[in-house]
C-alpha positions in Angstrom: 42.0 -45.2 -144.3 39.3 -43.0 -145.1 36.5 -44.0 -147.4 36.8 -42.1 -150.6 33.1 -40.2 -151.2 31.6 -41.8 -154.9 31.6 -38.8 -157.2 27.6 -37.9 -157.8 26.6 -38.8 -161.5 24.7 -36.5 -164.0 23.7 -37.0 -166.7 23.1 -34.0 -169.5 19.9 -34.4 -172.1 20.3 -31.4 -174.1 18.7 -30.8 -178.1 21.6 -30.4 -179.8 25.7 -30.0 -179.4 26.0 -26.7 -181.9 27.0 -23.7 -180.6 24.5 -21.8 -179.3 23.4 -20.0 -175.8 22.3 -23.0 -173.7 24.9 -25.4 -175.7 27.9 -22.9 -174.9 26.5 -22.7 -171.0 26.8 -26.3 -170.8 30.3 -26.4 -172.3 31.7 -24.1 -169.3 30.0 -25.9 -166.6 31.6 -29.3 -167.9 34.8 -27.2 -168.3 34.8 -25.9 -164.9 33.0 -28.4 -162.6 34.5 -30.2 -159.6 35.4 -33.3 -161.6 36.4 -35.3 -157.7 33.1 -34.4 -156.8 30.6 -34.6 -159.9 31.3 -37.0 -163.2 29.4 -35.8 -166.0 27.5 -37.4 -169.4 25.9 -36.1 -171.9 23.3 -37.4 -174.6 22.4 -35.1 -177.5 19.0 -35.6 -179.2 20.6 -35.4 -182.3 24.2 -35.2 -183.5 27.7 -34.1 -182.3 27.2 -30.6 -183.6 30.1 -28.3 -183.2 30.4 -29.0 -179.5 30.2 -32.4 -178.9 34.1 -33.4 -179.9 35.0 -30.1 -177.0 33.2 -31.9 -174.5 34.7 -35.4 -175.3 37.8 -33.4 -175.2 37.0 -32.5 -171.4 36.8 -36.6 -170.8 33.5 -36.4 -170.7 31.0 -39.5 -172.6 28.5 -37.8 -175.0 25.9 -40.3 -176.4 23.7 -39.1 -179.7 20.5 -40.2 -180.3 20.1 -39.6 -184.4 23.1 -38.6 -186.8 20.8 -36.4 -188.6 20.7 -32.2 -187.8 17.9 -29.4 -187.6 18.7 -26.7 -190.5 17.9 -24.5 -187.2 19.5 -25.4 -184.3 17.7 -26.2 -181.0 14.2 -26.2 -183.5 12.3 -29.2 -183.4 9.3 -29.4 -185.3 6.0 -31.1 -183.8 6.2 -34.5 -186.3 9.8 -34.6 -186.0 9.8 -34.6 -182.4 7.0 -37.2 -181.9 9.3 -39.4 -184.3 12.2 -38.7 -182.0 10.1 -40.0 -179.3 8.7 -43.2 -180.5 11.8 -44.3 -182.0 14.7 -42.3 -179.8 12.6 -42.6 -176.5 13.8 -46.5 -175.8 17.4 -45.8 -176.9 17.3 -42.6 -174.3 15.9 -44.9 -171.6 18.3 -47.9 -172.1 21.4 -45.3 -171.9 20.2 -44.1 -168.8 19.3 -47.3 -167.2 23.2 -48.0 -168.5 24.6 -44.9 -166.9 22.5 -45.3 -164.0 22.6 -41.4 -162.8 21.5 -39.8 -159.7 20.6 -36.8 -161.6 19.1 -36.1 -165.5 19.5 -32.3 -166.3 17.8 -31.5 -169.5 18.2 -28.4 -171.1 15.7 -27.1 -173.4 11.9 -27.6 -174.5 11.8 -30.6 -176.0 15.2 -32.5 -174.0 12.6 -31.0 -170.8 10.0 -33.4 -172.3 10.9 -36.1 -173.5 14.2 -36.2 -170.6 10.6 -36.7 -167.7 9.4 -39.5 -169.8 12.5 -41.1 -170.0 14.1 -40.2 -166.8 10.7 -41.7 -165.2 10.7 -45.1 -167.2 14.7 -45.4 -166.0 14.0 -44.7 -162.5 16.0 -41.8 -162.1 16.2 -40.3 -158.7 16.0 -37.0 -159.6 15.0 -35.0 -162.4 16.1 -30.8 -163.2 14.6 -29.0 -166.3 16.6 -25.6 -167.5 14.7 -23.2 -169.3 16.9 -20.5 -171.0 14.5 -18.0 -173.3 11.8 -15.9 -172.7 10.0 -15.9 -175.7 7.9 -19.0 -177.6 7.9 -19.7 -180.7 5.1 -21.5 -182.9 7.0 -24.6 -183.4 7.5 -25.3 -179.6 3.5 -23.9 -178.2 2.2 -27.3 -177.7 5.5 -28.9 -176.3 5.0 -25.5 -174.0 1.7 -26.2 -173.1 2.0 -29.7 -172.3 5.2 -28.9 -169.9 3.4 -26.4 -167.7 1.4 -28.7 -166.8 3.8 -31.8 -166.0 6.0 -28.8 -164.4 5.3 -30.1 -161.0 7.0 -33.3 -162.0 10.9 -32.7 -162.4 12.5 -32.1 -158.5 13.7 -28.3 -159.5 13.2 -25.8 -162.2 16.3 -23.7 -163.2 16.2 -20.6 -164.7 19.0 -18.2 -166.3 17.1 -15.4 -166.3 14.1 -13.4 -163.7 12.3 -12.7 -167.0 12.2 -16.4 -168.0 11.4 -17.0 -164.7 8.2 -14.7 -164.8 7.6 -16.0 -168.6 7.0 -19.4 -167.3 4.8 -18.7 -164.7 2.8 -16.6 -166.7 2.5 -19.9 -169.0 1.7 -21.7 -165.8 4.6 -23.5 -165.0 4.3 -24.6 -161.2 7.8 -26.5 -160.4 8.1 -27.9 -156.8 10.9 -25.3 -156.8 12.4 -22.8 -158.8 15.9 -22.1 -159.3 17.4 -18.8 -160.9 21.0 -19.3 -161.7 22.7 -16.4 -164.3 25.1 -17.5 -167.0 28.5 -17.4 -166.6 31.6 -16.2 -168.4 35.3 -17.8 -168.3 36.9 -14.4 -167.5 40.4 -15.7 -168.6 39.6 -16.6 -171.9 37.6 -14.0 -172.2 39.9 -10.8 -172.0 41.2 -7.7 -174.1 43.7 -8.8 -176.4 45.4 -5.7 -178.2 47.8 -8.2 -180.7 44.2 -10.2 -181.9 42.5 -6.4 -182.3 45.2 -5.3 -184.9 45.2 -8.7 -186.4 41.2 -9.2 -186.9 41.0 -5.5 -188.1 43.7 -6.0 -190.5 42.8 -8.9 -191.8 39.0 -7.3 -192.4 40.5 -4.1 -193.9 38.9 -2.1 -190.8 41.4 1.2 -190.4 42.5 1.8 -186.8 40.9 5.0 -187.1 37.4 3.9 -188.0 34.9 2.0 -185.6 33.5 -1.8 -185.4 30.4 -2.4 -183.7 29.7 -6.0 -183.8 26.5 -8.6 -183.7 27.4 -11.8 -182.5 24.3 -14.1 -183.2 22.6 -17.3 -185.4 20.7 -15.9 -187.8 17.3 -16.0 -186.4 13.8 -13.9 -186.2 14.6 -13.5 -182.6 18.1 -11.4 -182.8 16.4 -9.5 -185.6 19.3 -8.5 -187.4 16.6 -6.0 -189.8 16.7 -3.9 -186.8 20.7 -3.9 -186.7 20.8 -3.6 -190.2 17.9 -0.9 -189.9 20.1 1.0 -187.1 23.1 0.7 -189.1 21.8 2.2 -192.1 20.6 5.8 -190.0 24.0 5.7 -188.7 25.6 6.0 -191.6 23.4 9.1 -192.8 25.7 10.7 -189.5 29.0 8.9 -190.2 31.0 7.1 -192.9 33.6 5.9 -190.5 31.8 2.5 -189.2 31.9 -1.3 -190.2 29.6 -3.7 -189.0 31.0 -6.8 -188.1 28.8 -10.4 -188.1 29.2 -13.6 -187.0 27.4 -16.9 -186.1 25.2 -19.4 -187.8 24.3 -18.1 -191.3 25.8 -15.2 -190.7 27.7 -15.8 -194.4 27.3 -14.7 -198.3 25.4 -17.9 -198.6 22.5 -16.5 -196.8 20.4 -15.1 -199.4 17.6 -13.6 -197.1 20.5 -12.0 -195.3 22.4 -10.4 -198.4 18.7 -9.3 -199.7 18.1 -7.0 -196.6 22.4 -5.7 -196.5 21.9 -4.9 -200.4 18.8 -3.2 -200.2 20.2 -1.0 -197.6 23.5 -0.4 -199.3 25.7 -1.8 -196.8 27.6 -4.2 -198.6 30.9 -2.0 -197.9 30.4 -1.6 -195.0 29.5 -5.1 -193.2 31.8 -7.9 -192.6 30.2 -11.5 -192.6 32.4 -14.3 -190.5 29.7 -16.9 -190.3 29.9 -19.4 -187.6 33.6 -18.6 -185.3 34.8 -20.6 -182.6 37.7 -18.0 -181.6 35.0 -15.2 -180.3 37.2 -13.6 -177.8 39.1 -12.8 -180.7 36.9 -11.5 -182.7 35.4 -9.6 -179.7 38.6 -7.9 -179.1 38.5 -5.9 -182.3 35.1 -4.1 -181.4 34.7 -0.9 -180.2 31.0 -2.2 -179.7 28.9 -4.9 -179.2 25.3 -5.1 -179.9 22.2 -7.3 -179.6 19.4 -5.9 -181.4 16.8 -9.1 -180.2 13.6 -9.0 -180.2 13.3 -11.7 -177.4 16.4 -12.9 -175.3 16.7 -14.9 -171.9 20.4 -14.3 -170.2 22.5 -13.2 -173.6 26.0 -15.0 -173.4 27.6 -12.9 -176.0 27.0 -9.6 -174.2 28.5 -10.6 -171.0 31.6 -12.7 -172.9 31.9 -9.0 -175.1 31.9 -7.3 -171.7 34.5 -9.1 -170.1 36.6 -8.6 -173.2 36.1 -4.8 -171.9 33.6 -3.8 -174.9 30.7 -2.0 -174.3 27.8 -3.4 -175.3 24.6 -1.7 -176.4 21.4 -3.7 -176.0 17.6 -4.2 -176.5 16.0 -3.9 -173.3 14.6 -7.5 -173.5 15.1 -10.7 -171.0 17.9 -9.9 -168.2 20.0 -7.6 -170.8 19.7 -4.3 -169.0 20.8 -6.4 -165.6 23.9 -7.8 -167.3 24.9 -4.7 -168.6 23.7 -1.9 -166.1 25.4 1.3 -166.3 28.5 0.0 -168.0 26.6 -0.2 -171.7 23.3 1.6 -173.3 19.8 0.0 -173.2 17.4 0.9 -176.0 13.9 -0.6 -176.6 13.2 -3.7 -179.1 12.6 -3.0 -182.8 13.5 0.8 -182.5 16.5 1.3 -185.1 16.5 5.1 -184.5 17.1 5.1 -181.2 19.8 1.9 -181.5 21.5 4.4 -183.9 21.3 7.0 -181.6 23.0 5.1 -178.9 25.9 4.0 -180.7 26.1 7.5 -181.8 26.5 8.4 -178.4 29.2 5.9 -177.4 31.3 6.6 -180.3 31.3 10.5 -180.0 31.9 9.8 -176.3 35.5 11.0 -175.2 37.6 7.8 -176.0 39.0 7.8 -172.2 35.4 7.7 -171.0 34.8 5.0 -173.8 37.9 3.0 -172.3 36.7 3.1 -169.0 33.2 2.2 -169.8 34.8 -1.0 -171.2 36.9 -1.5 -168.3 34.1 -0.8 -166.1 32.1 -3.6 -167.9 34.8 -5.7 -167.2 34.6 -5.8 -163.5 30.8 -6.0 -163.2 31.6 -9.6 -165.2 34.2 -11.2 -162.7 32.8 -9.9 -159.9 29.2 -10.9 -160.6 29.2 -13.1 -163.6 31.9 -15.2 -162.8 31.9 -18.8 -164.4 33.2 -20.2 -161.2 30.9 -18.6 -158.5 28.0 -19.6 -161.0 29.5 -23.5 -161.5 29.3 -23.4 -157.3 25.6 -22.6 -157.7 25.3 -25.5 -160.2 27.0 -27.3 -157.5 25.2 -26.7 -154.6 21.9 -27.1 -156.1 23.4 -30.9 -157.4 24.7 -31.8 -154.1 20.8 -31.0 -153.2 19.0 -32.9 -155.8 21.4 -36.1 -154.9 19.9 -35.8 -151.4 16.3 -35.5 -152.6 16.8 -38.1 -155.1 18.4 -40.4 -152.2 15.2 -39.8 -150.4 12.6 -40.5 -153.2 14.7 -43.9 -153.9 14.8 -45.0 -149.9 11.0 -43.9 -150.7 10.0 -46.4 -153.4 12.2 -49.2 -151.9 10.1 -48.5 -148.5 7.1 -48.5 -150.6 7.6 -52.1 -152.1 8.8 -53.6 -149.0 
């Protein structure tokens, strides 16, 4: 009888479980991956989060190395982190001296740190950072600074995004080799769903008659919802016809900084706040648009799951958003509200049969280039090479002591 091959063993260092970009990424490779082939773990730096009970769901172990959570997700602040270090380091090392893996992916700045010292200390084979923005913000400089130069260290470097790719270079990142691999986007879950349009609009008081453009993001500096709300307050000088719709992390009445900037604008009839979702296709489905008005992104998930769910998408032309949309949507410089205003304009004086078939278009260009499973195969292929490496590096050190 044949010898049935050991499934390889990762293990998965990420910040936090809550649902954001890199988080959500994560989620659909553990969804989709060859489970005969790969076994999966994950250890979060600090709790569960939103995700973490999904991922047990998929039979898949996820450790936590504090109970406590960031009031920003994926933030870590400098004295935070080094506590997380000198008391979390030793716990991270004795789980993965437990687990035993042949590969630690870490996703994320500070997971990309302190994931090398560990994974070192454990005798890891091999070692893969992801890096998934192409912006920095204070709170991570040093942490930046302090990877370029260990960036030679980890076996492969992936990347979501060219312009991520470029940002770290230009920050002197140096990897033994990089890797660019796109996000990708579960075109079956993601779909138009006609029943879910009526529904969401009905339940929001939207008429069937009037228009929903949508902004899908945490609240944060970086998706600069003061341009959106900037944008949406010029349109309105051209229609009365349009709701905004908003959802993600502190995206709710409770946010008072939000509230300040839709009240001072006079747009409290006209925006809809959802907070934090976790049925997104649903609430994508009753767009006519979808828009992310960021000042910085890397590879944005929500435009290419609001794509698939055949709604255009206009964009800020910033990280790899003018490559995931291409002709199907509109690209518009950062921190321009006039000319965000102006494109949405355009699209919703557009012909509605040329607007349908700009959303269908957008639809193809997602399953037949943004696939979740042709991108899972490219996770794949680039495990099935670090086990080799890191099969080579241990026949290495064995030779080594001998």
């Amino acid at each position: 009888m044949e010898a049935r091959s050991v499934p390889v063993k990762i293990v998965h260092l990420i910040s936090d479980l809550s649902t954001g970009g890199a988080e959500i990424m994560l989620f659909r490779l553990l969804s989709h991956v060859d489970q005969a082939r790969f076994q999966n773990v994950v250890i979060s730096l600090h709790d569960r989060g939103t995700l973490g009970h999904w991922i047990e769901a998929l039979g898949v172990r996820v450790y936590t190395l504090t109970n406590q959570r960031d009031s920003e997700p994926n933030s870590v602040g400098f004295w935070r982190f080094l506590s997380l270090v000198l008391f979390g380091l030793w716990k991270l090392v004795a789980v993965l001296k437990k687990e035993k893996p042949a590969i630690l992916q870490t996703w994320l700045y500070h997971s990309d740190l302190i994931g090398l010292i560990a994974g070192k200390l454990a005798s890891v084979p091999a070692i893969v950072w992801n890096l998934r923005c192409t912006k920095l913000k204070s709170d991570r400089a040093l942490a930046m600074r302090l990877l370029a130069k260990l960036s030679g260290y980890p076996e492969r470097v992936l990347v979501n995004s060219s312009a991520g790719l470029r940002f770290h270079e230009s920050k002197g990142y140096h990897p033994k080799k990089w890797i660019l691999v796109p996000n990708g986007f579960d075109v079956e879950r993601f779909r138009p769903d006609p029943t879910a349009c009526r529904n969401v609009r009905g339940d929001l008081g939207i008429p069937e008659d009037a228009f929903a453009i949508g902004l899908i993001a945490r609240f944060d500096p970086l998706k600069d919802h003061g341009n959106f709300f900037s944008a949406a307050r010029k349109l309105l000088e051209h229609r009365n016809d349009i709701h905004f719709v908003l959802a993600g992390l502190g995206t709710d009445s409770t946010n008072r900084n939000l509230m300040a900037d839709i009240n001072a604008l006079g747009l409290q009839s006209h925006v809809h706040l959802l907070g934090e979702r976790q049925d997104m296709p649903v609430v994508m489905s009753a767009l006519d648009i979808l828009t992310s008005s960021s000042s910085a992104e890397g590879f944005p998930n929500v435009v290419g799951e609001a794509m698939a769910c055949a709604v255009p998408c206009v964009v800020t032309d910033v990280g790899d958003s003018a490559l995931l949309v291409g002709e199907t949507g509109k690209v518009v410089p950062p921190k321009n509200p006039i000319l965000l205003a102006q494109a949405w304009l355009e699209l919703i004086e557009m012909d509605r049969e040329k607007r349908v078939q700009l959303g269908e278009a957008a639809r193809k260009r997602i399953q037949e280039r943004f696939n979740i499973l042709s991108v899972v195969k490219e996770y794949e292929r680039c495990y099935q090479e670090l086990a080799a490496v890191g099969t080579e590096n241990a026949h290495e050190a064995t030779a080594s002591t001998t």
